[in-house]
C-alpha positions in Angstrom: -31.9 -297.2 171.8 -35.3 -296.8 173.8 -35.3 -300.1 174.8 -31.8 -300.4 176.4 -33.3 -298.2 179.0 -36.4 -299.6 179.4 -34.6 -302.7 180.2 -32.5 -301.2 182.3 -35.6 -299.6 184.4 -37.1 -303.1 184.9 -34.1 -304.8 186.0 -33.3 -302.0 189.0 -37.5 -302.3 189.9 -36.7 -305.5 190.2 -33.6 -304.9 192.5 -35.4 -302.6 194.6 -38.7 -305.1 195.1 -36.0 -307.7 196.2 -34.2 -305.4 198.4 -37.3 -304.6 200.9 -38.5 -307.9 201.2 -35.4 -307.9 203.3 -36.8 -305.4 205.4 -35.3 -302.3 207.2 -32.4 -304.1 208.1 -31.1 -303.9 204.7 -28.6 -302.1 202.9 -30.0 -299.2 200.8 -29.1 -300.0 196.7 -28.1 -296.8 194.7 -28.1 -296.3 190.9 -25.1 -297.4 188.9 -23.2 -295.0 186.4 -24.1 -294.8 182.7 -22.2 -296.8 180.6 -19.7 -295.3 177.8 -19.6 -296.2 174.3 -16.4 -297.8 173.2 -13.7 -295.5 171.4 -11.1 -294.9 168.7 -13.3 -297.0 166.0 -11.0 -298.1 163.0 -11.7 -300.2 159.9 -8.8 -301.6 157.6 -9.6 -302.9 154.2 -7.5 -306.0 153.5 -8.8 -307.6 150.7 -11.6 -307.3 147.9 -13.8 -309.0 150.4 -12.7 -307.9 154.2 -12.4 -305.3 156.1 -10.9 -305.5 160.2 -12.3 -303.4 162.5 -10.4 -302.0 165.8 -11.4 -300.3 168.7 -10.9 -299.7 172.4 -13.1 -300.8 175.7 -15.3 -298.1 176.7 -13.4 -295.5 179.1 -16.0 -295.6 181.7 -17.7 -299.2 182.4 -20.1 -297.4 185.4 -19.0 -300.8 187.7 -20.3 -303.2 184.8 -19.2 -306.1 183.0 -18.6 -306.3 179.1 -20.1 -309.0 177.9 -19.9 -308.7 174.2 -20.2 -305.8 171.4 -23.2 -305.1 168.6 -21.6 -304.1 165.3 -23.8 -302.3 162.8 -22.4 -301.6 159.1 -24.0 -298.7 156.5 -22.9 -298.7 152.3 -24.7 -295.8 152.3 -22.5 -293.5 154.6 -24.5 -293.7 158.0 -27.7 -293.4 156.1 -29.3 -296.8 157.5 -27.7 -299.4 159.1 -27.6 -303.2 159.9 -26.9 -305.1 162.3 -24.2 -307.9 161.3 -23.4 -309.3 164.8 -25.9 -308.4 167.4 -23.6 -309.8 170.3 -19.7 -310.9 169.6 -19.9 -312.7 173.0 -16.6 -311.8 173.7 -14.4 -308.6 175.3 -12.4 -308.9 172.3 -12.3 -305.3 170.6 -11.4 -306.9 167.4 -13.5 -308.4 164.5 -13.1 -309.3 160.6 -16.0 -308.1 158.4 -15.9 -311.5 155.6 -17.8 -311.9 152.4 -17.8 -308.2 150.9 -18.4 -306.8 147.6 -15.1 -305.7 145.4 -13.9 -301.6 145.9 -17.1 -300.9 148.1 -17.4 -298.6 150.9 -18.6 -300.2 154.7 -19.4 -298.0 157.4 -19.2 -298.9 160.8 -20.1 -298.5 164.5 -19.9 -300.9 167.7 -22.4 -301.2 171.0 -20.6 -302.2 174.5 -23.3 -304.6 175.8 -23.4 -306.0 179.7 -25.9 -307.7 181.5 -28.1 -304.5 182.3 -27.3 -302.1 179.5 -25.7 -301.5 176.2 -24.0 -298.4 175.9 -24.6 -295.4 172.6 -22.7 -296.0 169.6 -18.9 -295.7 169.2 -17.9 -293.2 166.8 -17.9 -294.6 163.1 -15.3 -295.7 160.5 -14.8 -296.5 156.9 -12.7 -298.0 154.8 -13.5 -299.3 150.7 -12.6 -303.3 149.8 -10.0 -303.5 147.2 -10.3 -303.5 143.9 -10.4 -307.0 141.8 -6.8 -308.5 141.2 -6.6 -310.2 137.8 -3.9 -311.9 136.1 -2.0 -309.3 134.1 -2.1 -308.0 130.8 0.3 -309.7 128.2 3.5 -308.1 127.5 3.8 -306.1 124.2 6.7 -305.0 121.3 8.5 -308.2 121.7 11.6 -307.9 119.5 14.5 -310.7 118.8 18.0 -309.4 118.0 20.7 -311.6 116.8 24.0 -310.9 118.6 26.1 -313.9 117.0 26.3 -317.2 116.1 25.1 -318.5 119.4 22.9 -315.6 121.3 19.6 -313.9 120.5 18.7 -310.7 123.1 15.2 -310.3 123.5 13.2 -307.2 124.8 9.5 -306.5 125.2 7.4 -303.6 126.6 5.9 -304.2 130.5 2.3 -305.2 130.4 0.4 -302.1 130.5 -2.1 -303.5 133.2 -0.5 -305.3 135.9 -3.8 -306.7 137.1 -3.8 -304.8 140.2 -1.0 -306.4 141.3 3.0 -306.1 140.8 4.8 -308.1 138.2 6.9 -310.7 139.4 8.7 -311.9 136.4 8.7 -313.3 133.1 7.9 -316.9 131.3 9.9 -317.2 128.1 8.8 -319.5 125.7 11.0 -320.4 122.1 10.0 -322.4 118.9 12.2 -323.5 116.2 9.7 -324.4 113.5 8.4 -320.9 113.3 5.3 -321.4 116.2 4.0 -325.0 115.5 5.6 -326.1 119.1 6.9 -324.2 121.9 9.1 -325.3 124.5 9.2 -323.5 128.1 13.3 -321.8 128.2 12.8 -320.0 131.6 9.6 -320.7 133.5 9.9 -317.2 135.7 12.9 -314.7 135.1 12.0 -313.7 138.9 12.7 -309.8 137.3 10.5 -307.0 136.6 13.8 -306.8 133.5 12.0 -306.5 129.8 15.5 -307.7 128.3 16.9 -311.7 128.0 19.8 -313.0 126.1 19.2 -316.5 125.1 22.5 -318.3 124.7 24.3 -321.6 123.3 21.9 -321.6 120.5 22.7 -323.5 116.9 24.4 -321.3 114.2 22.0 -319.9 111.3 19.0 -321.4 112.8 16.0 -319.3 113.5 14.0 -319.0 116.6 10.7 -317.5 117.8 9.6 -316.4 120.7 6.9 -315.2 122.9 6.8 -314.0 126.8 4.1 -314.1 129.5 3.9 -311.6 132.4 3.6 -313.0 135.9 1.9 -311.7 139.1 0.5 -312.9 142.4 -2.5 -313.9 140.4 -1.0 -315.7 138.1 0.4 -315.8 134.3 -1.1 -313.7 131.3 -1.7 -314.6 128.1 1.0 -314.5 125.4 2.5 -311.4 124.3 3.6 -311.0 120.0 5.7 -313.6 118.5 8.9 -312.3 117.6 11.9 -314.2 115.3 15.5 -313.8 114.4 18.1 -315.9 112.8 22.0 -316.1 114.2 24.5 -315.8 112.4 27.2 -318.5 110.5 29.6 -319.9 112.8 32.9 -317.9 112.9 36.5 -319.1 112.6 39.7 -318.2 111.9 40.4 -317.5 108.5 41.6 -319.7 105.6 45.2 -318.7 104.7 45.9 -315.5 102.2 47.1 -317.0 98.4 49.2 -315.9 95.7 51.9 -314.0 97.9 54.7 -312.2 95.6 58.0 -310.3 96.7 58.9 -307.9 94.3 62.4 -305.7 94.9 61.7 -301.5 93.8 65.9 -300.7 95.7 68.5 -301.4 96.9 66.3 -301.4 100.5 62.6 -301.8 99.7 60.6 -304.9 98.5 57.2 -304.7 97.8 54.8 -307.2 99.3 51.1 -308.2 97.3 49.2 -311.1 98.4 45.2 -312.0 97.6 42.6 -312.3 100.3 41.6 -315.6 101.9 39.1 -317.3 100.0 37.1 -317.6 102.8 37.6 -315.0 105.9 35.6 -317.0 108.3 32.8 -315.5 108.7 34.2 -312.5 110.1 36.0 -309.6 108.2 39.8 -309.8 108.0 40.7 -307.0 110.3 44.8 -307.3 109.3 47.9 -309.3 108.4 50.5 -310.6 110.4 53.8 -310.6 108.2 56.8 -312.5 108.5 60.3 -312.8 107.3 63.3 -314.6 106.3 67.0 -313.9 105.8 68.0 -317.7 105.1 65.6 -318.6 103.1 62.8 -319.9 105.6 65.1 -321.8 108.0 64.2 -319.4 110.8 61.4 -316.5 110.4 61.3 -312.8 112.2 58.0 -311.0 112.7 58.0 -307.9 111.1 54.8 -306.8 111.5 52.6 -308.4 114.4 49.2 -307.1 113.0 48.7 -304.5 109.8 44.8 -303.3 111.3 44.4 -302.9 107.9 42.6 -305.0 105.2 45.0 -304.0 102.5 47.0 -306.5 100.6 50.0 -304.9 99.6 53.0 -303.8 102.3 56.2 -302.4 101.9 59.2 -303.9 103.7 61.7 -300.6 104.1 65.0 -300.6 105.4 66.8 -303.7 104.1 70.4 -304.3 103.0 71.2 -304.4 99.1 71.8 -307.1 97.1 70.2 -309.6 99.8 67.7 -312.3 99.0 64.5 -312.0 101.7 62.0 -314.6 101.9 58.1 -313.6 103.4 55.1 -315.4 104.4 51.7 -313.9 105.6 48.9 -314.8 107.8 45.6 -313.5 107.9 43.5 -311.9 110.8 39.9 -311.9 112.1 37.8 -311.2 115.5 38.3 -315.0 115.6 42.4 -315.6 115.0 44.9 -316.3 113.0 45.1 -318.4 109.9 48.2 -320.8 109.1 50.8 -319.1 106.5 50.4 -318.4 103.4 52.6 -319.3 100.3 56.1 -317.9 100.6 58.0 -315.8 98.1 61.7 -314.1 98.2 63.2 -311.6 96.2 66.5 -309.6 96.0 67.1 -306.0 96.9 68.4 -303.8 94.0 72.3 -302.9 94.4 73.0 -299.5 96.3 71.4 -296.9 94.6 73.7 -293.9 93.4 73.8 -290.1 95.0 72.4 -287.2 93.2 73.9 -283.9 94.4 73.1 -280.4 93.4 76.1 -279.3 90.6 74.2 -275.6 90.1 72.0 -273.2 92.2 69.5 -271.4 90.4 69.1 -269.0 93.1 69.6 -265.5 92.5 68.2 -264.2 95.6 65.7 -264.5 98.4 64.5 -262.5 101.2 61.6 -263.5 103.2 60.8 -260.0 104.1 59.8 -261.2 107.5 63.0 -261.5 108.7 63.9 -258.6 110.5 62.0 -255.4 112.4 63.2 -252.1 110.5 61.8 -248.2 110.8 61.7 -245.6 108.0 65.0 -244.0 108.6 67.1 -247.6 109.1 65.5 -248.6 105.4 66.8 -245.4 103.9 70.1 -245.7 105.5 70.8 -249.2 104.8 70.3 -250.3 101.3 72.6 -253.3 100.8 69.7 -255.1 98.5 66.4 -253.5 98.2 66.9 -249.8 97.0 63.7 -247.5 97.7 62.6 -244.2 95.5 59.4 -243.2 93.5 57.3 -240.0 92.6 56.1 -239.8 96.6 59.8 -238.1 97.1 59.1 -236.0 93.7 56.0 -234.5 94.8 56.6 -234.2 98.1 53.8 -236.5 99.1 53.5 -238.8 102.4 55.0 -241.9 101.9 56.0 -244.9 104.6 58.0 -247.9 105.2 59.4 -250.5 107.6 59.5 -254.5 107.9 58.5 -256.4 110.8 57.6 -260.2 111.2 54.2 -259.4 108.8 56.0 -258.6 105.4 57.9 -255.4 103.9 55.1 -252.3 104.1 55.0 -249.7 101.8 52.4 -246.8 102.5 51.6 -243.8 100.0 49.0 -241.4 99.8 48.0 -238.8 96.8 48.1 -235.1 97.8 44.4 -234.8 96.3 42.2 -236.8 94.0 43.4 -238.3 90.7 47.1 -237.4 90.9 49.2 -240.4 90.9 52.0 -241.0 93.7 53.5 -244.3 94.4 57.0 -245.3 96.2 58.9 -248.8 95.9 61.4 -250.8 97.0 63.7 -252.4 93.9 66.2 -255.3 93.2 69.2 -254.7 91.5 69.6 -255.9 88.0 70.4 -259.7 87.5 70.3 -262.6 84.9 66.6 -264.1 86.6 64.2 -264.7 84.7 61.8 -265.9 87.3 60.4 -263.1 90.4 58.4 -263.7 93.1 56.5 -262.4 95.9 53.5 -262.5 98.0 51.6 -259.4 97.7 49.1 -258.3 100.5 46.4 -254.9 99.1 44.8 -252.7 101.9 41.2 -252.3 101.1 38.9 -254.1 99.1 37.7 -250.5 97.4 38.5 -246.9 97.6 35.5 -244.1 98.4 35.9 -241.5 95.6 35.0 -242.1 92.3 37.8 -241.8 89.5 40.7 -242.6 92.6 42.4 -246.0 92.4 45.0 -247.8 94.4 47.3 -250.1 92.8 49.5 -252.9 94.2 51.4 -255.5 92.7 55.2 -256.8 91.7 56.7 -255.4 88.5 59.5 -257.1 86.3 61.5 -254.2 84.0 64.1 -254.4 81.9 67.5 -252.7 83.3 67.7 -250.5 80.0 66.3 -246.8 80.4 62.9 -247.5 78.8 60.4 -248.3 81.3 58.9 -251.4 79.9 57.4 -253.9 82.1 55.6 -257.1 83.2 53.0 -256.7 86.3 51.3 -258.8 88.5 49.0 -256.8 90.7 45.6 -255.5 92.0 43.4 -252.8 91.1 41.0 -251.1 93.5 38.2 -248.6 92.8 35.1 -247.8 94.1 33.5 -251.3 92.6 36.3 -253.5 94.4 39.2 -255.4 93.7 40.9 -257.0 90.7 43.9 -258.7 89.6 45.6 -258.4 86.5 48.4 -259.3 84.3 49.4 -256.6 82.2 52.0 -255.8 80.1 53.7 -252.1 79.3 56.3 -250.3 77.0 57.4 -246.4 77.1 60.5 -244.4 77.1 62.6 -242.8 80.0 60.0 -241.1 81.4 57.4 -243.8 82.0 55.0 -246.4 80.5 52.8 -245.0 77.4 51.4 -248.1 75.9 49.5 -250.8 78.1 48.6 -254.3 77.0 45.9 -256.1 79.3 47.0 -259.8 79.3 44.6 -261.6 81.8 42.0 -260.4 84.2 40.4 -262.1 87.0 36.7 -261.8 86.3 35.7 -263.9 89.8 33.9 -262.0 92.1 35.1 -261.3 95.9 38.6 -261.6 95.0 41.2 -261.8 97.5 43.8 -259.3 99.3 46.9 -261.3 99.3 47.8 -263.3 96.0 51.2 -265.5 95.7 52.4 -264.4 92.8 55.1 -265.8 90.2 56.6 -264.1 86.9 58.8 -265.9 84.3 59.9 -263.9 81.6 63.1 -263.7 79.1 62.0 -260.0 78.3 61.4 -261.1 74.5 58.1 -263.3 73.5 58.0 -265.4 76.3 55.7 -265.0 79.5 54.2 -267.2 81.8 52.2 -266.5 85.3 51.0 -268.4 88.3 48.7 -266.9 91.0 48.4 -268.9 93.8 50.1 -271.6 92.1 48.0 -272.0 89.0 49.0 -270.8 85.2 46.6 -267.5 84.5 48.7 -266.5 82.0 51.5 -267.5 79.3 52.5 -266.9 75.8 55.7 -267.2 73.7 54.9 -265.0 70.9 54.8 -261.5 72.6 57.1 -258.2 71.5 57.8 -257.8 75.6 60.7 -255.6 74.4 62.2 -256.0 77.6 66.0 -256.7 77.1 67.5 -258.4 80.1 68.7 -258.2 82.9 65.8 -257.0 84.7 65.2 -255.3 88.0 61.6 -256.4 90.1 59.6 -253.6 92.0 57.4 -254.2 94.9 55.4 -250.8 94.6 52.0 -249.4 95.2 50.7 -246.5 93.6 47.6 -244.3 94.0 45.8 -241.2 93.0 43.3 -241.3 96.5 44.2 -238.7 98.9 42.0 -240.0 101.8 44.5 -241.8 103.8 47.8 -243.9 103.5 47.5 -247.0 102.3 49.7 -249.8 102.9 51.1 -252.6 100.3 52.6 -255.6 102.4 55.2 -257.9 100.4 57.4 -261.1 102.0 58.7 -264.1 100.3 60.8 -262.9 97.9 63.1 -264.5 95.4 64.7 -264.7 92.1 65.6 -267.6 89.8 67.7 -268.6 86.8 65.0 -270.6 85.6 61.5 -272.2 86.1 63.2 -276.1 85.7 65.4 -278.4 87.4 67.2 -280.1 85.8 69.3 -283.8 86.4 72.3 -284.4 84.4 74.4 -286.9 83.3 71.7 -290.1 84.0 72.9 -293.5 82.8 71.5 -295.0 79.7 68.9 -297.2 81.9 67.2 -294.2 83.1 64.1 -293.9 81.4 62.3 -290.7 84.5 62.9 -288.4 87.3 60.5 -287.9 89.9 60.5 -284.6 92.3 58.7 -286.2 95.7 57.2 -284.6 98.8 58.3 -285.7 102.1 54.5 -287.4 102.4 55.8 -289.3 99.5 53.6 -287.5 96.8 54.9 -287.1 93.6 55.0 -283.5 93.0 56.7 -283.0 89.4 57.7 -285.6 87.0 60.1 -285.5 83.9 61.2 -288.0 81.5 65.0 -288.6 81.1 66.0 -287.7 77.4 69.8 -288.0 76.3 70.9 -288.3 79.3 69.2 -285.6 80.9 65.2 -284.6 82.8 64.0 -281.3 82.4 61.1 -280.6 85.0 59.2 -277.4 85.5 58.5 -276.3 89.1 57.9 -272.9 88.0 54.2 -272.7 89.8 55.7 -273.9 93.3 56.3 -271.9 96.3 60.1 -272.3 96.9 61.8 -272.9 98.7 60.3 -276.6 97.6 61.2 -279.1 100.1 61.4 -283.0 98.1 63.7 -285.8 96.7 65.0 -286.4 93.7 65.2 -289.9 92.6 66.1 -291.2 89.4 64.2 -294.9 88.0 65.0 -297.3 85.7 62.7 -299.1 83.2 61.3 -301.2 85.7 60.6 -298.7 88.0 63.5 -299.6 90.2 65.0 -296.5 92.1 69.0 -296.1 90.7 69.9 -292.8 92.0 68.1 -290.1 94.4 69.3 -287.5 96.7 71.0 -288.5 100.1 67.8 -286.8 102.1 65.0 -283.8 101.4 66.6 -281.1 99.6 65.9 -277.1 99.4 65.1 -276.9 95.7 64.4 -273.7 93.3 64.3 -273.4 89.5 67.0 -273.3 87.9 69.1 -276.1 90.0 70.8 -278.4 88.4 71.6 -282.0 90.1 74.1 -284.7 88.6 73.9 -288.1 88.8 77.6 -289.6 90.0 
């Protein structure tokens, strides 16, 4: 700025001339100091078309006077400038900077002017106008979702362009003839939320919508149209119909009813059922709500020979309906006791019942007796009980001789044996060694002829088999394969059940299904039998051990019910559940019913019906039955 101090040179001449003409007597005028530019320069963008500018009074005035401030501004970054107020006229060290372009870059610096000088530049500053601020984008994935009969929950996406500025709310706009007219619901939600409920609306109408974004700018253009119909108005439910009462004993009546016609429009969710001792002069609740849809119940636990009267009422989300129809009926008279006249249980040991070495086995046989070629031929043998089962261990002295060892029953009139049988290994190493396992049935006579149920392991793996044998003193000579179990990956524990009468007859569950039965066989097998649990093996690589529990012994495979009145017409054998496990019709007086394939003892009741189902005699509680009981009806 040349010409600040050329100025500046002129006006101090001038001083001097005027100071001389005052002659010696006057006061000798020295130079003043420079003057300082004015500091700390800033410039604040405030809106797309301003920007305030700040700084401070120069630090060093040099005994002058401001008397205003140049301010020069650069969009180029200090490459030119211009001058946009050559003197403010004022101290003040604040100015506005109006009329701007949009997102733009100013540069700026300010002069300190006084009456003899302006001072150099202040240091400069920048700053950028804002960008545009529009109206935002519309709103997007509008979707209506009816919650009932009377609310619709709406939610949308946020615009994705906010217009440069932050969204405020929401206008929500609803038509009921599918978009012809609109009608304003909430004019600003006053929430950035994307989700609104609309309420008290009219049942099975439909209603569409569409929302507007709001900023400082203003409103957006719609976003989709989105519809949705509520649902039918819900009440409570029309009354259930055709209620019956029908008595099955002398302390059960069963209850059937049909639906309500019409449930409301919203699902029956249970029954509320009521009854009457005095024919419907005063009513007992007797079950406050079923939770169930079902239309039949079972009132349980009522005196014989009484005369009950019932109503019903059903239930939705809504209430209760008034009562249905009522109906009555009269418990059966006391139903008769059926009590066990005959055990068919020879014997049973669990086999699990008791922890027992070697050398207490051998000295104490009260049941089981123990032997077998292992003491013959001097080979290693092993037993002992614990709460697993009975073991048995042999092992052959080298390969393909036979040893085995046992534990056997006395001889005894049952015809049915029993046992769980447990093999080792699922094969044996060596070719041409086997290891067999499994419960025989023999006749008590010297021959050794025999029924088995056992397994068979070789170097290819494990079968079962029911086989069937004859011979002399000495041992088994002919064989006679009955069934094999050709599945593959057979099992190592089998439940397995023989029923024989050591003539024609044979008949064998495994794992509680028939593999195996005949009646026309030359068994040759004259009772009474003795049952071995026995493993035998011709592999001398180590012991292996045969495990047995759940022994027992029966007369027969059937219980039977004697002496049934003439109006019995079936027996049914029934699970605590209430399953009916076995069923047998009454014939002369008496039910024959096969349980032969059960695991006993068979925990159930016994009850004895009529032609019309009705119950007319049953044991007192759950019995302990085996084949070969026999129950009387008194």
């Amino acid at each position: 700025m040349k010409r600040n101090y050329v100025l500046f040179s002129s006006l101090l001449f001038s001083v001097l001339l005027m100071s001389s003409s005052f002659g010696p007597t006057a006061n000798a005028l020295s130079l003043p100091i420079l003057l300082q530019p004015p500091t700390n320069l800033s410039a604040h963008a405030v809106s797309t078309s301003q920007i305030n500018l700040y700084w401070n009074t120069p630090s060093n005035l040099g005994s002058l006077v401001i008397t205003g401030y140049e301010i020069q501004r650069s969009t180029n970054g200090g490459s030119s400038w211009s001058t946009i107020v050559s003197n403010t006229g004022s101290t003040s060290t604040v100015y506005s900077d109006t009329g701007l372009n949009p997102s733009t870059t100013y540069t700026y610096r300010v002069y300190a002017i006084t009456i003899l000088v302006t001072s150099p530049p202040s240091n400069t500053a920048s700053d950028t106008t804002f960008t545009p601020v529009t109206v935002p984008q519309p709103p997007t994935g509008l979707v209506a979702n009816t919650d009932s009969s009377s609310q619709i929950t709406l939610s949308w996406n946020a615009p994705s362009n906010n217009g440069g500025s932050q969204i405020t709310g929401y206008e929500i706009q609803r038509s009921t003839n599918g978009g012809s007219s609109w009608s304003t619901i909430v004019s600003n939600t006053g929430s950035t939320s994307t989700v609104y409920s609309d309420t008290g609306l009219s049942p099975s109408t439909t209603y569409t919508y569409r929302v507007y974004a709001i900023n400082s700018v203003g409103t957006s253009s719609q976003s989709n149209t989105a519809s949705a119909t509520t649902s039918v108005a819900t009440t409570a439910p029309q009354p259930p119909t055709s209620l019956s009462a029908n008595a099955i004993s002398s302390s059960q009546i069963n209850l059937s009813w049909n639906a309500p016609s019409n449930n409301g429009n919203s699902a029956i969710t249970g029954y509320e059922i009521q009854r009457s001792d005095n024919g419907g002069t005063t009513w007992s609740v007797i079950s406050q709500n079923t939770g169930s849809a079902s239309t039949v119940y079972s009132d349980t636990g009522l005196n014989p020979s009484t005369t009950y009267t019932y109503r019903v009422y059903a239930i939705n989300a809504i209430g209760t309906s008034s009562a249905s129809n009522t109906a009555s009926a009269t418990t059966l008279v006391q139903i008769h006791n059926l009590t066990i006249t005959q055990s068919g249980l020879v014997v049973s040991d669990s086999l699990t019942n008791e922890t027992m070495t070697k050398d207490q086995l051998l000295a104490n046989q009260q049941f089981w007796h123990y032997g077998g070629s292992a003491t013959v031929n001097n080979t290693p043998y092993d037993i002992s009980r614990d709460p697993q089962g009975f073991h048995i261990g042999v092992q052959s002295y080298n390969d393909g001789n036979w040893t085995g060892f046992y534990g056997v029953t006395p001889s005894s009139n049952a015809v049915l044996f029993h046992a769980v049988v447990t093999t080792p290994v699922q094969s044996v190493p060596t070719t041409n060694d086997f290891y067999e396992n499994g419960l025989y049935v023999q006749t008590g006579s010297q021959n050794v002829n025999y029924v088995t149920c056992f397994a068979d392991t070789g170097t290819a793996g494990t079968v079962w088999a029911i086989v069937s044998a004859t011979g002399n003193v000495n041992g088994a000579t002919n064989f006679n394969v009955l069934w094999v179990d050709q599945s593959a990956n057979q099992p190592l524990t089998r439940d397995c059940t023989i029923i024989t009468n050591g003539n024609n007859y044979l008949k064998v569950y495994l794992d509680g299904m028939m593999v195996y039965t005949s009646n026309t066989l030359n068994l040759q097998m004259p009772g009474p039998f003795i049952a071995f649990l026995e493993p035998q093996t011709s592999y001398p690589g180590q012991m292996l051990y045969g495990t047995y529990k759940d022994y027992y012994s029966t007369t027969d495979e059937n219980v039977k019910v004697t002496n049934n009145p003439s109006n019995a017409v079936r027996v049914d054998i029934i699970s605590p559940s209430g399953t009916v496990i076995a069923s047998g019709a009454v014939n002369s007086g008496v039910a024959t019913i096969s349980i032969g394939q059960y695991h006993y003892p068979m925990a159930a009741t016994i009850k004895v019906y009529d032609s019309g189902n009705n119950v007319i005699a049953s044991t007192a509680n759950v019995v302990n039955m085996f084949g070969g009981d026999v129950y009387s009806y008194n």
